[in-house]
N, C-alpha and C positions, 0 to 999 in steps of 0.2 A: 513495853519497849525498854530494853536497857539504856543506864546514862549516855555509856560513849555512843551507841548511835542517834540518841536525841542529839547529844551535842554535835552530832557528823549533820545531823537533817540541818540546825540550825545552821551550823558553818556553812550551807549549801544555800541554805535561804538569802543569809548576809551576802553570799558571792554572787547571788543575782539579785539586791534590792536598789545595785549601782544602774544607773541606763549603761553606764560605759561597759561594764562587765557584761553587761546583756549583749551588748552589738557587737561584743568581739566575740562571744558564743556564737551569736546568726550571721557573723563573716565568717567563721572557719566552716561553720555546720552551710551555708550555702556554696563555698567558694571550695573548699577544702582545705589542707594543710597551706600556711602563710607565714614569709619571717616576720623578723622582728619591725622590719624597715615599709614592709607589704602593711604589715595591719597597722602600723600609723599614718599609713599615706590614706589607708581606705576611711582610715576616723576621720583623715583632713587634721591631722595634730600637727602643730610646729616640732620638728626636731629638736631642737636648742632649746625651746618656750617649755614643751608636754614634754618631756622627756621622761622628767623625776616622776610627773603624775601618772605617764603611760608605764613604766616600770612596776608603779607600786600594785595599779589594776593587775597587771600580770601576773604577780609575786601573788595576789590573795587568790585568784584563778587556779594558780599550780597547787598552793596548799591545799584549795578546794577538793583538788583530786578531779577539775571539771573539764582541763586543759592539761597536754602532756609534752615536753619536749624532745623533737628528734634531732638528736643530735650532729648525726651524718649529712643529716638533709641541712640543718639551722633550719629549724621550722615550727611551729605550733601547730598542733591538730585537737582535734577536742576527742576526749575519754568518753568510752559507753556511756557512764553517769552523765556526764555532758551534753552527749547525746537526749537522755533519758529528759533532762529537764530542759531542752528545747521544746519535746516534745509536749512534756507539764506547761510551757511557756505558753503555750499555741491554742491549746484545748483554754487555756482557763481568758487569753485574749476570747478566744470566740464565743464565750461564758459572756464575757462584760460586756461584747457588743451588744447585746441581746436583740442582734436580727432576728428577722422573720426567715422562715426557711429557702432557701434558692430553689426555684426548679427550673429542671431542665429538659426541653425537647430533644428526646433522643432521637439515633439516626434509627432507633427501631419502631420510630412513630409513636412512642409512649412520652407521659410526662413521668418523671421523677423528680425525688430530692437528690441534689448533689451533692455527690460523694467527690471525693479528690483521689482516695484508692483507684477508683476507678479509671482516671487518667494515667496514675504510676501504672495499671496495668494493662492499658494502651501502651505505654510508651515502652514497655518488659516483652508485650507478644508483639508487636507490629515493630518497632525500631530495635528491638534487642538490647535495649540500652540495660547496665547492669541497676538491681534493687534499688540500691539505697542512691541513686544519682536520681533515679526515678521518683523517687521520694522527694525530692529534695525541688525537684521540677514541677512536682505536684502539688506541691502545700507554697510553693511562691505563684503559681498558677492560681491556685484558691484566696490567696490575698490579694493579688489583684484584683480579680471578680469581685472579690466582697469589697475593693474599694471603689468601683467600678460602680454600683449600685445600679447597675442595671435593671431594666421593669422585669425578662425574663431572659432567660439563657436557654441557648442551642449548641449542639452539637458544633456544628462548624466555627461561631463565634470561641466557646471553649476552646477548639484544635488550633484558631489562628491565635488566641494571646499565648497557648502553648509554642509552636512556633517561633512566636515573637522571640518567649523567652530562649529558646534556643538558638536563633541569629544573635542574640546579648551574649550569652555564655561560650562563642562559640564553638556551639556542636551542631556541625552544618551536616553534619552526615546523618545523624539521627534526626533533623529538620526533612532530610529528604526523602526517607523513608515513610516518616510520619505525613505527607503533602496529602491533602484532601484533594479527588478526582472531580472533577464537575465543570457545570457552569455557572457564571451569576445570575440572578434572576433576571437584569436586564437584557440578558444574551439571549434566557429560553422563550422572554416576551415577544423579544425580536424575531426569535425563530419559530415561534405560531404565527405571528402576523404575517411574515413573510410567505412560509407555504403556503396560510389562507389564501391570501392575496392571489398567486400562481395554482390554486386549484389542483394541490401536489395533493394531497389527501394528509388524514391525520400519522398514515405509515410512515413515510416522509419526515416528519416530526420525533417519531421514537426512532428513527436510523440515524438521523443525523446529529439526535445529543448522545447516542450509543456508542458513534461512529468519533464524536469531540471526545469520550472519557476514554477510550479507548487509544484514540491517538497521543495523550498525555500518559497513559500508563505504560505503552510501549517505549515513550521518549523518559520518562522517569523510571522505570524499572528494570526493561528488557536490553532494552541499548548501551552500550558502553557510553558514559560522556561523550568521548571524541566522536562518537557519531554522530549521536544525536543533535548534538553543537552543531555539525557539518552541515547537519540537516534544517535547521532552524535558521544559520547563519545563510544558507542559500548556495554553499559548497555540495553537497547533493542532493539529491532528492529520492527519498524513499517511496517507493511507488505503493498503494496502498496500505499506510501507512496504519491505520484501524484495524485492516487484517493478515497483520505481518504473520502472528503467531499463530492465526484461526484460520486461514485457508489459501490454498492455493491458488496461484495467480491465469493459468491456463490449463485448460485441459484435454488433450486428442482424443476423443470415444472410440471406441472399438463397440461398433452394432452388433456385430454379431455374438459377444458372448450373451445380451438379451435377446438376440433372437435363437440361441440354442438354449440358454438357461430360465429364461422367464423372467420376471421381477419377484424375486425374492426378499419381501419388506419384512417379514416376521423376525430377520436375522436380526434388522435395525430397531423394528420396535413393532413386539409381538401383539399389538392392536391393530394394525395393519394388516389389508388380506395381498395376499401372496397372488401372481397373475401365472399361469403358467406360459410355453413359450407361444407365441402368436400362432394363430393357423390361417388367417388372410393378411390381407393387404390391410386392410382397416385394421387391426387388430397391431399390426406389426408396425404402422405408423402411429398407434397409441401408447404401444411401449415404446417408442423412442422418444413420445412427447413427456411421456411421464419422467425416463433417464435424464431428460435434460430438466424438465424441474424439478428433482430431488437435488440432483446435481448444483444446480442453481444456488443451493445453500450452502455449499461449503465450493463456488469459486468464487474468486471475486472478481473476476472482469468476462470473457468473454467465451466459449464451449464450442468446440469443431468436432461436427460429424463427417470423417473424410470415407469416399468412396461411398456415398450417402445413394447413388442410386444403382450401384454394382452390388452392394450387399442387402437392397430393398429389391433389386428385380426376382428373383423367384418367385417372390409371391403374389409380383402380377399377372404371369402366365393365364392362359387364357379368362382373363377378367375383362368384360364390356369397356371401352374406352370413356366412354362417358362418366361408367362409375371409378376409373382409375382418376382421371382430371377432379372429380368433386372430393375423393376424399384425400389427395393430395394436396386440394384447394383449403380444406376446413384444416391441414394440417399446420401448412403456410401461415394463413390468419393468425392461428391459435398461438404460434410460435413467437410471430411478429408485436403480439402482446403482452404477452408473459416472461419470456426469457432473452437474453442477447446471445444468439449462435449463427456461426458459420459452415455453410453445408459445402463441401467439398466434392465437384461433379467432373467423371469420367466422360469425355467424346467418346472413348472407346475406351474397351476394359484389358488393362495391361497383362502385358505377359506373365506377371506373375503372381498376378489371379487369375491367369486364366483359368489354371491345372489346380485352383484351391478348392476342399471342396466346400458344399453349399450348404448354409443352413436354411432348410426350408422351412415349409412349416410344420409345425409342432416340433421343431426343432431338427426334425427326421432328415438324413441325408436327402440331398437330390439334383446330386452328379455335381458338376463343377463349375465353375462363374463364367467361365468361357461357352456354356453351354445357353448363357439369357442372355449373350450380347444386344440382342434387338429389343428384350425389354431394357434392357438395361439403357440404350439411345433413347427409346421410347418413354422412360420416367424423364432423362431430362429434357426431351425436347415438351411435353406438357410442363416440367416446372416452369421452362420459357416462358411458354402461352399463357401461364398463370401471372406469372411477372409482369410479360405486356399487360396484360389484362387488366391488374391490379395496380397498376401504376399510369393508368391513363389519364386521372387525376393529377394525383401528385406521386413520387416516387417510394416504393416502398423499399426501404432499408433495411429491414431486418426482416428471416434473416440474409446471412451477405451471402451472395455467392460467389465459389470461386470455381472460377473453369481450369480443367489443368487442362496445357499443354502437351503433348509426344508427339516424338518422330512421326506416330501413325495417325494423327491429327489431320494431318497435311495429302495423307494419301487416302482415308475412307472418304468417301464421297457425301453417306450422311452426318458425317463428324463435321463435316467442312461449311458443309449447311446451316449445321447448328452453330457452328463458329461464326459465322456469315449472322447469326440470328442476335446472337450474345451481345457483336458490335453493332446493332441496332438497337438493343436495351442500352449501351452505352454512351451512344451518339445522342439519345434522346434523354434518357435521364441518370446516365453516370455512376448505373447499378454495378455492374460485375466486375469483378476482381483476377485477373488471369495469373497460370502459376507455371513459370518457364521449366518442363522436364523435358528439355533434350538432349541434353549430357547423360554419358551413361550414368555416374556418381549421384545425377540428381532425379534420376526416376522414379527411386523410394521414396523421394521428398514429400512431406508432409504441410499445411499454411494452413495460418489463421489470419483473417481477414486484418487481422492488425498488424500485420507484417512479420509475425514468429513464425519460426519453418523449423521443421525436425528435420532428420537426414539419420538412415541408415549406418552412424558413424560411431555408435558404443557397442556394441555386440556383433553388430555387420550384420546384424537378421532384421531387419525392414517390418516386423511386426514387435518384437521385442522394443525395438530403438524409437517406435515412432508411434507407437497407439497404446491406449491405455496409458500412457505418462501426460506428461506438459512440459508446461512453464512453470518454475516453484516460485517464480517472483520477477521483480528487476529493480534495481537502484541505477539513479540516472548521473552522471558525472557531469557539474558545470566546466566545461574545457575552457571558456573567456574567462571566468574567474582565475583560472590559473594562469592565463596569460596576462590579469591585471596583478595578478602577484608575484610573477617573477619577476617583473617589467623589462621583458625582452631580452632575457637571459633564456637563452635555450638551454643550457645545462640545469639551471633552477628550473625548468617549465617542469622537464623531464623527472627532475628529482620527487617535487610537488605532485606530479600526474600517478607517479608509484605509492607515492604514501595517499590518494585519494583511492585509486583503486585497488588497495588492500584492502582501506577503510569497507569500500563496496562489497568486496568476499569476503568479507567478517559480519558483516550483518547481513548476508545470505545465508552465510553459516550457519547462525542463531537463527534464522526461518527456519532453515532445514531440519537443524536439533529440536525445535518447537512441536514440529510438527510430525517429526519421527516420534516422539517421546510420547505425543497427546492425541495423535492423528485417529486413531478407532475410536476415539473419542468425540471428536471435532470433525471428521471427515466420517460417519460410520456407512454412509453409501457408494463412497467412492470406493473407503476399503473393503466392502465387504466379500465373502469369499466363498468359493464353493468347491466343495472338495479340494477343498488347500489351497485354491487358485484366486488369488488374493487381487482383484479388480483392477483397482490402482497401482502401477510402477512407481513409488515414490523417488525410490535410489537413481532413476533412471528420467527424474524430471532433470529440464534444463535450468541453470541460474543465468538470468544478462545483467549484464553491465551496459545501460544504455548511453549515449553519447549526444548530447548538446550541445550545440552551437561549436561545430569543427570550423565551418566556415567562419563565423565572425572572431573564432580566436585565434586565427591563423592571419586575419585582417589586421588583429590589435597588432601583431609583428610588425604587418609591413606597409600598414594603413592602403592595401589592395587586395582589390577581392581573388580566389583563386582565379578565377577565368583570366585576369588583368594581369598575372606576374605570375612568371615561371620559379621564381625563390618560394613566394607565398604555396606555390600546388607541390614544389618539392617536401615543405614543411608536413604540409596535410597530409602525404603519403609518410612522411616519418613517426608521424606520428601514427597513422593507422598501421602501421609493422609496429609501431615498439605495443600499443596497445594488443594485438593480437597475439605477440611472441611472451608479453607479462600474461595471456591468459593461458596462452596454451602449454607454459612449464606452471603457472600452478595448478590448472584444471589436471593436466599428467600425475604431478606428482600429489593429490590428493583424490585422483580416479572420480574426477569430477565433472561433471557436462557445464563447464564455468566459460562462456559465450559470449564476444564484441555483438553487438546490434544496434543500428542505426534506427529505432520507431517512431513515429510520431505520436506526442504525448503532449498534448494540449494544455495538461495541467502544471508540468514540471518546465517548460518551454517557455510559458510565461510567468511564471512564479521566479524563476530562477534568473529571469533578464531582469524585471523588477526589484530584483534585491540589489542586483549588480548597481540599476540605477541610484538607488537609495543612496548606495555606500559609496561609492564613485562620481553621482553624476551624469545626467545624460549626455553631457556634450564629448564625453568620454569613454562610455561604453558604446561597442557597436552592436547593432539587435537588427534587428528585421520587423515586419510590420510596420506601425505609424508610431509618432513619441504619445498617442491616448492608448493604443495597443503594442504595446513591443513586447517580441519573443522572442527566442532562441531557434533556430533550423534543429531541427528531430526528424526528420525525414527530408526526402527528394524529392524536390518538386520542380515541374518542369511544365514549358507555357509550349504549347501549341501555336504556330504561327505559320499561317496558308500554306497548311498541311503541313508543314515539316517540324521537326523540335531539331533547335537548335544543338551542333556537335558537339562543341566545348563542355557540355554538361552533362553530356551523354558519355564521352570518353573521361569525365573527372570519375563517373559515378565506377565504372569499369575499375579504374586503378585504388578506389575504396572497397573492393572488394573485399578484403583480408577482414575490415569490420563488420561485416556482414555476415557474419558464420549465425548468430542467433536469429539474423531478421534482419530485412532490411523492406519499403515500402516508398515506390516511387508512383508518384502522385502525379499526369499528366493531365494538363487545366484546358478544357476545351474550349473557353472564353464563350461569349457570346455569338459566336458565329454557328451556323449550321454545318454540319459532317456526315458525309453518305457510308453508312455501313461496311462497303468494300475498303472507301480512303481509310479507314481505322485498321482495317482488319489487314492492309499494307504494312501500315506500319506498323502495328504486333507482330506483324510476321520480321520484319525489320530489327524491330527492340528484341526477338528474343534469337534470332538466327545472328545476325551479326554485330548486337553490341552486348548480349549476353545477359540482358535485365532480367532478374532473375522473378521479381514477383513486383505487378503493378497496377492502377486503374484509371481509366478516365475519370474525370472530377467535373461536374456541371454546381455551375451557382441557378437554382431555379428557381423563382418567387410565384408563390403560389397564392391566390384569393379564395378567401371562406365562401362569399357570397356566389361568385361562378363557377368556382370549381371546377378552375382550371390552371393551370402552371405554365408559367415564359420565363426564357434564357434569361440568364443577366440577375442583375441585385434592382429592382423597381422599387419607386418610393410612391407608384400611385399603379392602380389597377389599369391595363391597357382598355378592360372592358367595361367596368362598372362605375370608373375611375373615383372611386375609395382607397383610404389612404388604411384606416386601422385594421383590416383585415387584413392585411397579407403576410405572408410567411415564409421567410426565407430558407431554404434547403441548402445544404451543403453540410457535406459528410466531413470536413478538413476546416475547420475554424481557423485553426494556422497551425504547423509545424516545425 
């Protein structure tokens, strides 16, 4: 080694043998460039007092060559070399310590010795944060810990004093990047005990911590802030929030392209055997059981088979009645346990399927739908029987059915029977769903037991517009929260209600891009295709914008409910026009099926009254239900009273029409009294001829006993018969809306 760099090493030794020289090297090398006035305030120096002695550390610093001055900036920053013997500083501190090695539980389930690299290279692939800041995060992360002395180190413990250090430093951005998904341990204890206890199974268990990491990584990564804020704060509600970006929210089957194509699984996953198309009745009700639970995995809420016994009669032609009932029977059961679906049933088979033609069996033509009208009555007047049947116990709910309505409802003579029959499953246990097509506009009409209805209105073709697509999601808007924020400013309500529902078509948007982008991936049954013909209509699903608590924010105005004040029901209707006319110029101008709906949602209805309370007070928000259960109104609900339902809420629902283009769901509460099948079936004929309800059900409270096995009217706290208190079980399909 020549003199001059011997004498350079020493000059470099002397400039770091001061403590003071050292700590203004590990504030620039941690903090970065610093003036003159910065790195005295961080020593804690007296200005006046250290001045002389903070200048001279300086001054041997600069000749070091270990620290550089910028002049533009006034500022010090430390030199490569400076750099270099931080680094000598660090290696030879973890020399003197002479710990014992660290290790650490990694998240790959292995133990190792801890590296600190390996944090900078966390925080470089997952946060993008740039090299040398990463470094810098790294090796003050590793001095912690090793003053920490900890018995062992884990992963998560590492990533939270990482973390830490980054809320110090503030870099909140790379903090949120870097957030570890999960739960605590006392969350996942809680949530074994709990499913034990309810006898939910250990499935249950791995869905619902899937379903928690899941809902965190879409509100931390996928979501814009201002939504996700929205969402949390109780301003809206994201409806299947776990599977925003993984599946879709509803789905209309079309039977018939598996009853002319078969089930083709080899496409999705070639260990699977491939079925061809059905050639009976048994056969043809197995492939539709298998569509709905493949299916089953990429929705997340609810699957409608419509014209379920128009596109099943062919293939019960001349079939033994006996053997049509039992395996319709085994089909029923099998459904009712495995998947949540809505079967959608024809009185009579519409004009325009009459002239469609048929897919028989083995897929083979055979002639056209109009040609099995009487099998076609004949599957559902046995689905009836089976209902009765099967519900004499207690009532069976799934799956739903929904009766549609027509013009020629009213004039076949066996359609009127069956109709007669339906409100006799109603009156008794508050099964069936009816779906008003008497308008000519609404005869393509499509439902799903949850109040979402398609309609023949993007293409004008009634097979394109309404089967084979859905519902691609819905985000719920809390309306009283805007009303306790503008505080009775109708120009602010309004203002507030537009920037809420942008918010809502912006994170539909991001479902929709999610799922466009990843869907043959995440959906590969739904999408799959045959001869180009591509199963699922995704372009062609609908987006809602669902609507909470219209009545109780239209209250907060005028402290009157609509029925009480003519201001308050003028409000309510301005606000369902301006809703409607914000949807229908942006769903236009982005060639979008973007949809007002009034649904009932149990879970956003009181989620979202509850937060109001939180943040406001109960003596100040207004809600529905009781102050141990209070919710928002998501649907229509109407009380039954010696025999008639009241007008006033019949002609409110009429003039909210305009929000109802996605769905709407009126809920009629037969109370504890008894109803003869004719008095109902009055007044559906009533609700759908002249106040124009477009889809609705009777609702029974029934309590049913394990030990008798049997079920009575009303909410009971003791068995009429055995008179036992802890067996009983209350029914009812509407908890609140």
């Amino acid at each position: 080694m020549s003199r001059s760099r011997r004498l350079r090493g020493v000059k470099v030794l002397k400039a770091v043998s001061s403590t003071v020289r050292l700590r203004i090297l590990s504030l620039l090398f941690d903090k970065g460039p610093l003036s003159y006035t910065e790195l005295m305030s961080s020593l804690r120096m007296n200005p006046s007092r250290d001045a002389g002695r903070f200048a001279y550390h300086l001054k041997f610093l600069l000749k070091a060559d270990l620290i550089e001055a910028d002049v533009e900036a006034k500022k010090y920053c430390l030199t490569e070399l400076g750099k270099m013997v931080i680094d000598v500083a660090e290696e030879i501190e973890k020399k003197a310590f002479k710990r014992k090695r660290m290790l650490i539980r990694t998240s790959r389930f292995a133990l190792e010795e801890f590296d600190a690299n390996k944090i900078a290279d966390s925080l470089i692939r997952e946060a993008n944060m740039p090299a040398e800041l990463a470094q810098k995060v790294a090796k003050e992360a590793e001095k912690r810990l090793v003053k920490s002395k900890t018995k062992y180190l884990t992963a998560p413990l590492v990533r939270e004093v990482v973390n830490a250090i980054l809320i110090e430093k503030g870099l909140e951005e790379y903090r949120h990047k870097l957030t570890r998904l999960g739960l605590p341990v006392h969350d996942v204890t809680a949530l074994v005990e709990t499913k034990s206890k309810a006898a939910q199974g250990s499935n249950s268990i791995y869905e619902t911590a899937g379903e928690a990491v899941l809902k965190e990584y879409v509100l931390l990564n996928i979501l814009p802030r201002d939504i996700a804020d929205a969402h949390l704060s109780g301003s809206l509600h994201i409806n299947g929030l776990s599977h925003w970006i993984l599946k879709t929210s509803e789905v209309m089957h079309d039977l018939r392209f598996f009853l002319q194509k078969g089930l083709n699984m080899e496409k999705t996953n070639a260990f699977q055997p491939s079925y061809p198309p059905p050639k009976s009745f048994e056969s043809a009700l197995f492939t539709a059981f298998n569509v709905l639970l493949h299916s089953a995995r990429e929705v997340n809420e609810t699957q409608t088979i419509d014209y379920f016994n128009v596109f099943l009669a062919p293939f019960v032609k001349g079939m033994e009645l006996s053997e049509v009932k039992e395996a319709l029977r085994l089909f029923i059961l099998n459904v009712s346990q495995h998947v949540d679906v809505s079967l959608g049933l024809e009185l009579v088979t519409p004009d325009f399927l009459a002239e469609k033609s048929v897919a028989g069996p083995s897929g083979k033509f055979a002639g056209t739908y109009g040609d099995f009208s009487e099998e076609s009555q004949l599957l559902t007047s046995l689905l009836l029987e089976i209902l009765v049947e099967e519900s004499t116990d207690k009532p069976l709910f799934n799956p739903k059915i929904i009766i549609k309505i027509r013009p020629e409802t009213f004039e076949d003579e066996n359609a009127k029977a069956m109709l007669l029959d339906t409100h006799g499953l109603a009156s008794e246990k508050g099964i069936p769903y009816f779906a008003n097509l008497l308008g000519e506009d609404q005869k393509h009409g499509v439902f799903s037991a949850s109040g979402y209805r398609l309609r023949a209105d993007l293409k004008e073709d009634w097979e394109i517009d309404t089967l084979r697509t859905g519902n691609l999601g819905y985000v719920t808007v809390n309306l009283p929260r805007i009303a306790y924020e503008c505080e009775k400013d109708r120009a602010k309500f309004f203002e507030i209600l537009k920037e809420r529902l942008e918010m809502a078509t912006r994170a539909l948007e991001i479902k929709y891009r999610a799922l466009k982008q990843h869907g043959k991936g995440l959906l590969p049954f739904l999408m799959q295709s045959f001869n180009g013909d591509q199963y699922f209509r995704l372009e062609n699903s609908s987006r809602l914008i669902n609507l909470a608590g219209l009545k109780e924010a239209v209250e907060v105005f005028y402290g009157k409910g609509i029925y009480e004040d003519e201001k308050a029901l003028e409000l309510a209707e301005e606000i369902a026009r301006y809703i409607s006319d914000f949807m229908h110029k942006i769903g236009k101008r982005r060639g979008k099926r973007l949809l007002p709906s009034v649904l009932p949602n149990f879970e956003a209805s009181e989620r979202l009254a509850q937060l109001d309370i939180e943040r406001y007070g109960i003596a100040k928000v207004r809600f529905s239900g009781t102050r141990e259960k209070p919710f928002y109104s998501t649907g229509s609900r109407l009380p039954l009273q010696d025999g008639e339902i009241p007008l006033e809420p019949l002609k409110f629902e009429q003039k909210l029409s305009k929000v109802h283009g996605g769905g709407n769901l009126t809920i009629i509460e037969l109370g504890e009294g008894e109803h003869k099948p004719d008095e109902l079936m009055s007044i559906t004929k009533q609700l759908v001829e002249k106040y124009k309800i477009e889809f609705f059900t009777y609702n029974r409270n029934l309590t049913y006993c394990v030990n008798c096995k049997r079920s009575w009217f009303g909410l009971l706290h003791k068995c009429p018969s055995c008179g036992a208190t802890s067996t009983l079980t209350i029914f009812n399909r509407f908890a609140s809306t």
